[in-house]
C-alpha positions as CSV (number, residue, x, y, z in Angstrom):
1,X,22.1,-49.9,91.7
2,X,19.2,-48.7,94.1
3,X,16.5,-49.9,95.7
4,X,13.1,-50.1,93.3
5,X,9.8,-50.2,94.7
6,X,6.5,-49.9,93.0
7,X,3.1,-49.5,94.9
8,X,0.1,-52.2,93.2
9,X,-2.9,-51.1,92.2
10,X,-4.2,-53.9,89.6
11,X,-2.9,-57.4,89.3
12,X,-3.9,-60.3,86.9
13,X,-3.6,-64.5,87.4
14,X,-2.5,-66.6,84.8
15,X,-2.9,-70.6,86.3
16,X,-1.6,-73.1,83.0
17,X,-2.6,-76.3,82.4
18,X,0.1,-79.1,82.5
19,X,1.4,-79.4,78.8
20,X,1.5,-82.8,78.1
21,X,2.2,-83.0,74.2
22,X,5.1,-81.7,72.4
23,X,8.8,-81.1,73.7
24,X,8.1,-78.3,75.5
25,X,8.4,-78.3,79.3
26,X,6.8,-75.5,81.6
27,X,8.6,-74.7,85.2
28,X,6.1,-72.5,86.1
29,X,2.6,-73.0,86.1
30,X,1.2,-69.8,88.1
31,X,2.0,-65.7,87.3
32,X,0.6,-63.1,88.6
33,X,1.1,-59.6,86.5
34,X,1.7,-56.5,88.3
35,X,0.3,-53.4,88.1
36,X,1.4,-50.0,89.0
37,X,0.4,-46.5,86.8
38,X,-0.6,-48.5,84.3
39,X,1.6,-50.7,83.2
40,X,3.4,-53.9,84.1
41,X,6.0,-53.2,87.0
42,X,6.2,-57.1,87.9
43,X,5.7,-60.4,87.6
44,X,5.4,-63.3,90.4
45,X,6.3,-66.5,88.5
46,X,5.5,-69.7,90.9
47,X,7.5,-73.0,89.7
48,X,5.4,-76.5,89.7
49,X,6.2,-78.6,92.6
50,X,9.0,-80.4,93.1
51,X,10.6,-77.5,90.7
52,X,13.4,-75.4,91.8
53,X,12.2,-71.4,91.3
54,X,15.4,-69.2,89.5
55,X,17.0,-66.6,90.7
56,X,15.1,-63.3,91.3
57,X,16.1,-60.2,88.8
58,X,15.0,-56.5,87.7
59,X,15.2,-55.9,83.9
60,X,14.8,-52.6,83.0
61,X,12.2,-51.3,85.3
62,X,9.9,-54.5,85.7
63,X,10.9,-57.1,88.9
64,X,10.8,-60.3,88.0
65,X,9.9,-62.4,91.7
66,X,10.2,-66.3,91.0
67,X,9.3,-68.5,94.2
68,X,8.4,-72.1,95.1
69,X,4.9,-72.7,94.2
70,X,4.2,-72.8,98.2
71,X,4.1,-69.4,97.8
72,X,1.7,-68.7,95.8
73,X,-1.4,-68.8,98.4
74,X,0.1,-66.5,100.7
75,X,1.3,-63.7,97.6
76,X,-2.2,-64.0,96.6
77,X,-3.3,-63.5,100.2
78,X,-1.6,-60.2,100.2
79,X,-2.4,-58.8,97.5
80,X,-6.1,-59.7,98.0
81,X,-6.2,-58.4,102.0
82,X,-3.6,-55.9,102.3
83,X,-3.7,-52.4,101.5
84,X,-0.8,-50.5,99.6
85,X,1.1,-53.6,98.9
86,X,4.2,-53.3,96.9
87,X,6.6,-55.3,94.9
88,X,10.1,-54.1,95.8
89,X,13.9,-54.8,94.7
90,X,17.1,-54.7,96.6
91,X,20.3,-54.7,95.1
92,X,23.0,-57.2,96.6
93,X,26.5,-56.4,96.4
94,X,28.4,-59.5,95.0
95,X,31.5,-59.2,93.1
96,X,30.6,-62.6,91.3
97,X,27.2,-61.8,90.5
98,X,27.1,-58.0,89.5
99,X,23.4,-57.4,88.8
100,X,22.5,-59.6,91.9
101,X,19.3,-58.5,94.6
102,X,16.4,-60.0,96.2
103,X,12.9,-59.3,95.1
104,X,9.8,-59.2,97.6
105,X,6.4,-58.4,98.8
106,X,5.6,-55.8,101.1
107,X,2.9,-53.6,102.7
108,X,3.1,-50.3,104.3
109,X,0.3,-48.6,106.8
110,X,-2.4,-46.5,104.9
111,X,-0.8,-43.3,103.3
């Protein structure tokens, strides 16, 4: 597997309300859709405190970032301030987890 990187151009902000009714429980609360040519190259799902975040994983061609909802300011601050921000993957080798990688944020100097 190889590195993925996609450049962001658009993103959207989906904040939910705590679900109080039914049997239905929500980890997340905050995701922010990522945009690159397009269509959807990401998504940055932020877990409600005191909620442990899942592992990170690329499906396909989209990056899937999860993080502690602590996160969520400074993600936003990025991608608000920063010019050519990108969402990138990076495969880990680990023979107990085959598919394994870290997902992130970064920025590059103006192209």
């Amino acid at each position: 597997m190889k590195d993925t990187s996609y450049k962001i151009e658009d993103f959207s902000v989906e904040i939910y309300a705590k679900d109080m009714k039914g049997g239905r429980t929500r980890w997340a609360d905050k995701i922010i859709r990522l945009y690159s040519q397009g269509r959807e190259v990401g998504q940055a799902v932020f877990a409600q405190e005191k909620t442990k975040a899942p592992e990170p994983y690329l499906s396909g061609d989209v990056i899937y970032y999860f993080a502690e909802s602590t996160q969520f300011p400074a993600v936003m601050d990025l991608l608000r301030n920063e010019k050519n921000v990108y969402i990138g993957w990076k495969p880990v080798f680990d023979p107990k987890e085959p598919n394994d990688g870290d997902a992130l944020f970064f920025s590059k100097p103006s192209e």
